[in-house]
N, C-alpha and C positions, 0 to 999 in steps of 0.2 A: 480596626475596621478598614476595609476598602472603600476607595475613593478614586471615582470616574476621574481624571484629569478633563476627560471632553467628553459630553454627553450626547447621546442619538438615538433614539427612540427608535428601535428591532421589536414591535411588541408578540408577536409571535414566538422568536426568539425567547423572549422575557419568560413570557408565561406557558410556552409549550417548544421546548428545547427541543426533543427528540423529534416532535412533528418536524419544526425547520431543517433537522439534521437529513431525515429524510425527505423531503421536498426537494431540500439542495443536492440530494445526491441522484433524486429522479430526472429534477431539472439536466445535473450534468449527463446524466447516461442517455437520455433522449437524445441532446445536440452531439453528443461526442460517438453515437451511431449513425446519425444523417447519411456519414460519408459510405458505411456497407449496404447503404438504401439506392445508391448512385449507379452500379452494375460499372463503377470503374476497379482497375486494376488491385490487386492486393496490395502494391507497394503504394499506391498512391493512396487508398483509405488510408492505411496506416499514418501515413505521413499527414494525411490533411487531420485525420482526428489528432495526432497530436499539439496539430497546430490550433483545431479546438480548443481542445484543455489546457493551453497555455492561455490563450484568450478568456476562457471563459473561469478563469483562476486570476488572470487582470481584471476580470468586470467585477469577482467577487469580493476582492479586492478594494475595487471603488464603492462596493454598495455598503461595506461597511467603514468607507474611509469618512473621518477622521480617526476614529480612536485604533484600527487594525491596521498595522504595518504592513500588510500582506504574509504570502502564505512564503513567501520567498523571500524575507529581509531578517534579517533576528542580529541580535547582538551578544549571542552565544554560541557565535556559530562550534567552536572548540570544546565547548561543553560535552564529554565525554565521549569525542571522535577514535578517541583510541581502542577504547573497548568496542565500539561500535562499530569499528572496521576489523577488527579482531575477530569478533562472532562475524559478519559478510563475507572473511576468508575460508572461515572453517565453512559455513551455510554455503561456499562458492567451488572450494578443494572438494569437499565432501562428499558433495554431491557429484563433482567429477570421478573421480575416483570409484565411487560406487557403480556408476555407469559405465566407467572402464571395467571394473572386475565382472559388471554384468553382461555387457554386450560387448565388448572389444574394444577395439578404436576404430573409431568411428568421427569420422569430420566432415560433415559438409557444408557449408559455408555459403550462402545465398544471398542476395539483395531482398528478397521475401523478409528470411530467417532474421535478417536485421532490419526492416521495416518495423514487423511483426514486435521484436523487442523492444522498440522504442516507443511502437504504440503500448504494449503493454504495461511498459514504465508509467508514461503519460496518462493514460485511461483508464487504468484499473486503482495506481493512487491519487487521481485526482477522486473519482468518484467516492472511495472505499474509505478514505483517509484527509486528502487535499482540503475539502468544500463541507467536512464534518467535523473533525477535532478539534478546530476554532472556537464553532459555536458550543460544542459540548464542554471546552477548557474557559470559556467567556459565562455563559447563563448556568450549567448545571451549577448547584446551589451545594451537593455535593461537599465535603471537604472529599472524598471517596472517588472524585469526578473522573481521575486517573485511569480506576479498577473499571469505574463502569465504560468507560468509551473503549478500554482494550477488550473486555466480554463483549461487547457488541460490534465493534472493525472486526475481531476474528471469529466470529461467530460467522457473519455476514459475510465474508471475505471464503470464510470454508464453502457455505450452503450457497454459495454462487456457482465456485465452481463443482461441487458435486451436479451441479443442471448443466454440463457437459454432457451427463448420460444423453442430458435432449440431441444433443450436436452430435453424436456419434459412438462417445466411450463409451466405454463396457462401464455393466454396474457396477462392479469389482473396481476397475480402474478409479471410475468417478466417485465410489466412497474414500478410497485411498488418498486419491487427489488433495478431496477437502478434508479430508484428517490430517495432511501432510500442508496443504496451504493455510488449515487454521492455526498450525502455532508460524506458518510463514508472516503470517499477519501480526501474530504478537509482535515478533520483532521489525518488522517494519513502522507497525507505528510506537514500539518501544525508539526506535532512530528519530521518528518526526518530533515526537514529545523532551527527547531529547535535546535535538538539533533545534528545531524551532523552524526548519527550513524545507520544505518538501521534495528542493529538489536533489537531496542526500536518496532518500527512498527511493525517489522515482528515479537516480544512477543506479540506484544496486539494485532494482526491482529488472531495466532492462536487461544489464549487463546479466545477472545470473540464468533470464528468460533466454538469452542470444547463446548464451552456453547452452543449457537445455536442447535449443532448435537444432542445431548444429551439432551436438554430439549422442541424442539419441532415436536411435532410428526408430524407437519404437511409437514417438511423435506423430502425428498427423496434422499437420497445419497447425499445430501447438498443442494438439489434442489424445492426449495417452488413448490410440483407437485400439490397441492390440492389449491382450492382457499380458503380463509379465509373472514371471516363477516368484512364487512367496519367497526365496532365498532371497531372490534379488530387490523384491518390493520392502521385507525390512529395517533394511540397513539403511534402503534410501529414504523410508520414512525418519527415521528413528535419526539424521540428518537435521531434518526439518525442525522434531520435537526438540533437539537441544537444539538448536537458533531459539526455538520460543521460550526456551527455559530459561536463556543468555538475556532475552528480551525482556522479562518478568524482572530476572535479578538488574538488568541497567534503570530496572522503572521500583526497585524497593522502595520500604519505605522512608529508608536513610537519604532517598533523594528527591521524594515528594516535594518538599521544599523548593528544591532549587528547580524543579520542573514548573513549580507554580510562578517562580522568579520569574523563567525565561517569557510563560506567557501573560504574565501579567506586564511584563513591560513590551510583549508583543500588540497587547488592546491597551495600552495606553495607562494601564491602573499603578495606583502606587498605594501602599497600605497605610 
């Protein structure tokens, strides 16, 4: 059996896991919008929400300190980096390359385009991922606790962004999106579950979003506006679904075990 090292009374947590998951994820997506509520600049939202989500991933931090190491300290951090960065190459080449054979070359390079990534590192896995998978890896009761928090980060993580159609995209684009962002999601929090450390995702989540901005024109402010030829949409879905297949297989069940290692001695537990 497990056994608390140090105890602290969560009882929401305790007895209604998924409510807390989502509270904490409302809680963050409210404050880490204030800044587009402000009518300042794009580079400067970007930057101050991320400076948000780094704050409000320290407070989350404290509300569950003592037994939560935070979302940024693990003592595994090497725990299958290799293959982890192996799938981020291919999810990173792939999709370049798809977008060279589709639209040409193409570069432009902006202070926006790289605001823009670093908020989306910062603010889509803190919400999606950051301030959830804790408490779902801490209270769900679960031995299964793995399977179900990856069904619901990319579940959630798709049917967000298909509500781009609200922002501008084409329907077409915006089911695409989230059929293409939901296995994105597997392996991103296939990396966090691994890693232990969030801020491995929230690097590879900007860095690939700042590729994106910058070498496809058919972007709009980060927002697939224009629809694209079924030849070219895909290849560059079909991209995305192997990253989430990569992501399934680095979270099997051969390594359940050492996943539950990492976060159990991330909350303080010893069996």
């Amino acid at each position: 059996m497990k056994k608390e090292a140090k105890s602290r009374k969560h009882t929401l947590c305790e007895k209604a896991p998924l409510i807390a998951m989502f509270l904490a994820a409302v809680l963050a997506l409210v404050l880490l919008s204030i800044p587009g509520l402000l009518g300042i600049t794009k580079v400067a939202e970007s930057l101050a929400s991320s400076v948000l989500a780094v704050l409000f991933m320290i407070a989350y931090t404290r509300w569950f300190a003592p037994e939560f190491k935070g979302v940024f300290r693990t003592s595994h951090l090497a725990t299958g980096l290799v293959f982890v960065w192996l799938a981020f190459a291919f999810k990173f080449f792939g999709a370049y390359f798809v977008g060279l054979a589709g639209s040409g070359f193409y570069f432009k390079p902006t202070a926006v385009a790289l605001a823009m990534a670093i908020a989306a590192g910062f603010y889509e896995e803190t919400i999606f991922r950051g301030v959830t998978v804790p408490i779902g890896m801490r209270y769900f009761r679960s031995e299964n606790r793995v399977g179900i928090l990856v069904i619901i980060s990319a579940l959630v993580f798709g049917l967000m962004h298909i509500g781009n159609i609200v922002n501008g995209a084409s329907i077409r684009m915006g089911i695409v999106q989230g059929i293409a962002t939901t296995f994105a999601g597997i392996f991103f929090i296939a990396v966090y579950l691994r890693t232990g450390n969030i801020l491995i995702p929230i690097f590879m989540h900007g860095i690939f979003d700042y590729m994106c901005f910058t070498t496809d024109p058919t972007l709009v402010n980060g927002i697939m506006a224009n629809d694209v030829a079924v030849s070219a949409l895909i290849p560059a879905v079909a991209v995305d679904v192997i990253a989430g297949i990569w992501g399934l297989y680095l979270l099997r069940p051969a390594k359940r075990a050492e996943i539950h290692a990492i976060w159990d001695d991330k909350w303080s537990l010893i069996r």
